[in-house]
C-alpha positions in Angstrom: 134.4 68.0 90.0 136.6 65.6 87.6 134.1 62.6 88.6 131.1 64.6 88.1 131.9 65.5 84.7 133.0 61.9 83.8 129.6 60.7 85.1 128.0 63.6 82.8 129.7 62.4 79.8 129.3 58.8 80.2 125.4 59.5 80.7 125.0 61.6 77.2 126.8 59.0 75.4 124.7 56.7 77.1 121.1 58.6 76.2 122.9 59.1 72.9 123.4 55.7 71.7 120.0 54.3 72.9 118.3 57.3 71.2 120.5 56.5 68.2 119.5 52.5 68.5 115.7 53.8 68.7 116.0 55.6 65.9 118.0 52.9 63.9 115.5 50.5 64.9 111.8 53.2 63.8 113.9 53.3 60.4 114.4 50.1 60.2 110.8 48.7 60.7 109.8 51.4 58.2 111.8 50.5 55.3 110.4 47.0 56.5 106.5 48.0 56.2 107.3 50.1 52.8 108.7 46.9 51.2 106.0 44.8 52.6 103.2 47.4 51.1 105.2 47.8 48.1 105.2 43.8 47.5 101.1 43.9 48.3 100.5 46.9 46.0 101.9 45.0 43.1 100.3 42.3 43.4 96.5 44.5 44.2 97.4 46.5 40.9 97.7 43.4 38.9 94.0 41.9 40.1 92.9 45.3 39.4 94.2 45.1 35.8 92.5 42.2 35.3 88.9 43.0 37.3 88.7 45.8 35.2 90.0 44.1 31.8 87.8 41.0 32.1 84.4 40.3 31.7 82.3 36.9 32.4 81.1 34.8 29.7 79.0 32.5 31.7 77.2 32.1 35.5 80.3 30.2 36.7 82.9 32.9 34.9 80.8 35.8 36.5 80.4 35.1 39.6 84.4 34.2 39.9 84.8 37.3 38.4 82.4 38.9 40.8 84.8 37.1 44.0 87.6 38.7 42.1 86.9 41.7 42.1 85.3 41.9 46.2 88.5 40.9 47.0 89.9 43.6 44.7 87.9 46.2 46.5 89.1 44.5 50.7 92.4 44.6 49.2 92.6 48.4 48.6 90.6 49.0 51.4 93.2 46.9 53.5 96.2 48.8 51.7 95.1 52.2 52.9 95.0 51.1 56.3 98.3 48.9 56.5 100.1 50.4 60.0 102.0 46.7 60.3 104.7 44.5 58.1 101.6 41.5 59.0 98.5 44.0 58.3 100.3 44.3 54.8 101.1 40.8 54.1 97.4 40.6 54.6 96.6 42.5 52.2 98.8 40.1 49.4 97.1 37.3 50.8 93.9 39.5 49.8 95.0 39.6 46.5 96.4 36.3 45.9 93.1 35.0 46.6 91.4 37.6 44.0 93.6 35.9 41.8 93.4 32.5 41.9 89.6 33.8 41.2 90.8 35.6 38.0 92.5 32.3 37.2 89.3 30.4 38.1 87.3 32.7 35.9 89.4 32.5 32.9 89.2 28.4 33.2 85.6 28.6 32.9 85.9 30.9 30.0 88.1 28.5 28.1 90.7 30.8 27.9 94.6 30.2 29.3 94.5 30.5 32.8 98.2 31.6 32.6 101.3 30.4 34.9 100.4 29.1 38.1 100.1 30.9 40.9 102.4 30.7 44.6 100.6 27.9 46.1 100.0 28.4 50.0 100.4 25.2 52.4 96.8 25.8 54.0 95.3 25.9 50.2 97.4 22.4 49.5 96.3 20.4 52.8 92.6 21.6 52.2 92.8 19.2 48.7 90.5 19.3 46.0 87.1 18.1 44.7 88.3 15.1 42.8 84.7 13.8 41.2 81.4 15.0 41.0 79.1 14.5 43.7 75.5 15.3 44.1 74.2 15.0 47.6 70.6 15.9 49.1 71.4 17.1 52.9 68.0 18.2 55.1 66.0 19.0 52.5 68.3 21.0 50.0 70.4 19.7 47.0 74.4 20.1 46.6 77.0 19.7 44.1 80.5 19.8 44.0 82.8 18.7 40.8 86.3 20.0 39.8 85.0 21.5 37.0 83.0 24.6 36.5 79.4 24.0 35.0 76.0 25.2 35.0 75.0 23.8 38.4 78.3 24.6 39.8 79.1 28.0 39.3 80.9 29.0 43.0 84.6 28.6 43.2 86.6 28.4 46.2 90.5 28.3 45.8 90.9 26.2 48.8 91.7 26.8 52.4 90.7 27.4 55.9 87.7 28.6 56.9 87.0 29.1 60.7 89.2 26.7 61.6 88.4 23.8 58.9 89.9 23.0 55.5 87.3 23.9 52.4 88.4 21.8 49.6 89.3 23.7 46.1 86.6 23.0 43.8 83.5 24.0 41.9 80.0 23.9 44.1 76.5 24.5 43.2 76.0 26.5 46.9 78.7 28.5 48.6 78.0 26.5 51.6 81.6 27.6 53.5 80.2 31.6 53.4 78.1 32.0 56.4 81.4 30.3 58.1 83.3 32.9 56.6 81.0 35.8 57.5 80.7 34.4 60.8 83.4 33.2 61.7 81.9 29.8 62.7 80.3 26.9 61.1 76.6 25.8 61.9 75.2 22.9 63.1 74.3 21.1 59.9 77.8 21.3 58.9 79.4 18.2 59.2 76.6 16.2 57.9 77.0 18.2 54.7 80.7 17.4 55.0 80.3 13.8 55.2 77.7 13.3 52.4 79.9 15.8 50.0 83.5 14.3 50.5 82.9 11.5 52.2 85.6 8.7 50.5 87.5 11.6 48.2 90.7 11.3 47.9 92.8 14.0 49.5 90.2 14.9 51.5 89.5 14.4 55.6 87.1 12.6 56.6 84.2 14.4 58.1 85.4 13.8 62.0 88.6 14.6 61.2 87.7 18.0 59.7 85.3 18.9 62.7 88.3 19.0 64.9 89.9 20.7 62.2 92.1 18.5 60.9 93.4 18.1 56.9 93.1 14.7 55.3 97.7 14.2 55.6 97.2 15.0 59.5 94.0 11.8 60.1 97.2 9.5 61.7 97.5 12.7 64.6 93.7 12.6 64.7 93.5 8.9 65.4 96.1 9.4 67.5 94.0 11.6 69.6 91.2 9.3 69.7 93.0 6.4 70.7 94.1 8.9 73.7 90.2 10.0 74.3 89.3 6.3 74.9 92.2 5.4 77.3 92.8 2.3 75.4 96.9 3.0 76.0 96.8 4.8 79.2 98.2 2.4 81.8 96.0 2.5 85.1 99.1 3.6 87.3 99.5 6.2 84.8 102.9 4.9 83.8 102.3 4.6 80.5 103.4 7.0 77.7 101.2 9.7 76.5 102.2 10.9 73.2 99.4 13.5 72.5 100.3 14.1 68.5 101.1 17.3 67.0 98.5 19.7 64.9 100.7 22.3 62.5 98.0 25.0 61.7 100.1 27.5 60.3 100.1 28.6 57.3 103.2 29.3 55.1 101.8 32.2 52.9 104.1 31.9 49.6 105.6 34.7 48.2 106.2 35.0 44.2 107.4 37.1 41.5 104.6 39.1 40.2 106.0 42.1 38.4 105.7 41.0 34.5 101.9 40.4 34.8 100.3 43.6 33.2 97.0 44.7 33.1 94.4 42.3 30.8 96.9 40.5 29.8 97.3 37.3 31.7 99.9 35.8 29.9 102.2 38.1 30.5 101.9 37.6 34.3 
């Protein structure tokens, strides 16, 4: 009888403490989420402040404007459904990018763009339009320049798109959106890729960003050819086969957004 109870004991305190543990750990991930939302709510309330306090000048300030504010509008949408500590980091990343729109916008305006904003590693490898170019690709016309400008009123903040780095600029065409809507890029891409960047600084080269590579990670892509044409592969297979590495995470930043109010984008 002694042994049975000790075995009835030792069993509650065992169901005890793991129910104890699961509860621990529920609490734990929620306090987790409630931050995470918290931190994107901040930052979706700001771009709201200035969606709704802003309005575009010229083509190149309204249509950055007009980004803004879709991303506004995904980012609520996005907040409502957060279940996940990554659905609502999402969400910031939403509204970060509806903000370096905002920034964008204000630029084109000639008014102060205000501090600058967490930079993200993918946005940085991407690079940037460095010149203006003007290319004619099958039949249709494109620009790109580092400035806004009648012919170049579509921003893009920089970044990955299905796979490949888009490089942060001004273009006449928003040539990375059917990617985007997608989810992959169409057969006249890389052509339009070459004749656009082909030569900028900072940017890959146009085989290079079909594999999707960015223009600090060409040596791993040369690397990779080198190993496609067997030119170092010993024919007793002796030799050593160093296939490269290909980092395509991104490191989302965070930031401290809590004294940028409303319309007022010096204050942020």
């Amino acid at each position: 009888m002694g042994t049975a109870i000790v075995v009835i004991v030792l069993l509650l305190v065992i169901i005890g403490g793991v129910a104890y543990f699961a509860r621990s750990q529920g609490q734990n991930r929620q306090r987790q989420l409630d931050d995470a939302k918290a931190d994107a709510r901040r930052l979706v309330e700001r771009l709201g402040g200035q969606v709704l306090n802003l309005t575009g000048t010229d083509e190149a300030s309204k249509q950055a404007l007009a980004d803004a504010s879709e991303r506004y509008t995904a980012a609520g949408s996005q907040l409502d459904q957060a279940r996940t500590v990554e659905q609502a980091r999402l969400v910031k990343e939403t509204a970060l990018e509806g903000l370096y729109y905002v920034r964008a916008a204000r630029t084109a305006m000639g008014m102060d763009p205000g501090p600058q904003l967490p930079e993200e590693r993918e946005r940085e490898r991407a690079g940037k339009v460095s010149e203006h170019r003007r290319v004619d690709v099958e039949g249709q016309t494109y620009e790109a320049s580092p400035e806004p400008g009648n012919n170049t009123p579509y921003y893009y903040p920089g970044g990955r798109v299905a796979g490949r780095p888009v490089p942060q600029g001004w273009y006449s065409e928003p040539w990375w959106k059917t990617a985007l809507v997608a989810g992959a890029w169409g057969l006249g891409s890389v052509l339009l890729f070459d004749a656009m960047f082909s030569g900028m600084s900072g940017v890959s080269s146009a085989a290079a960003w079909e594999s999707g590579y960015d223009a600090g990670q060409e040596d791993a892509f040369a690397d990779q050819g080198d190993m496609g044409d067997g030119g170092d592969f010993d024919g007793d297979a002796a030799g050593d086969f160093d296939g490269g590495g290909f980092d395509g995470g991104g490191d989302f930043g965070g930031g401290d957004f809590n004294d940028f109010g409303g319309g007022d984008f010096g204050d942020f």
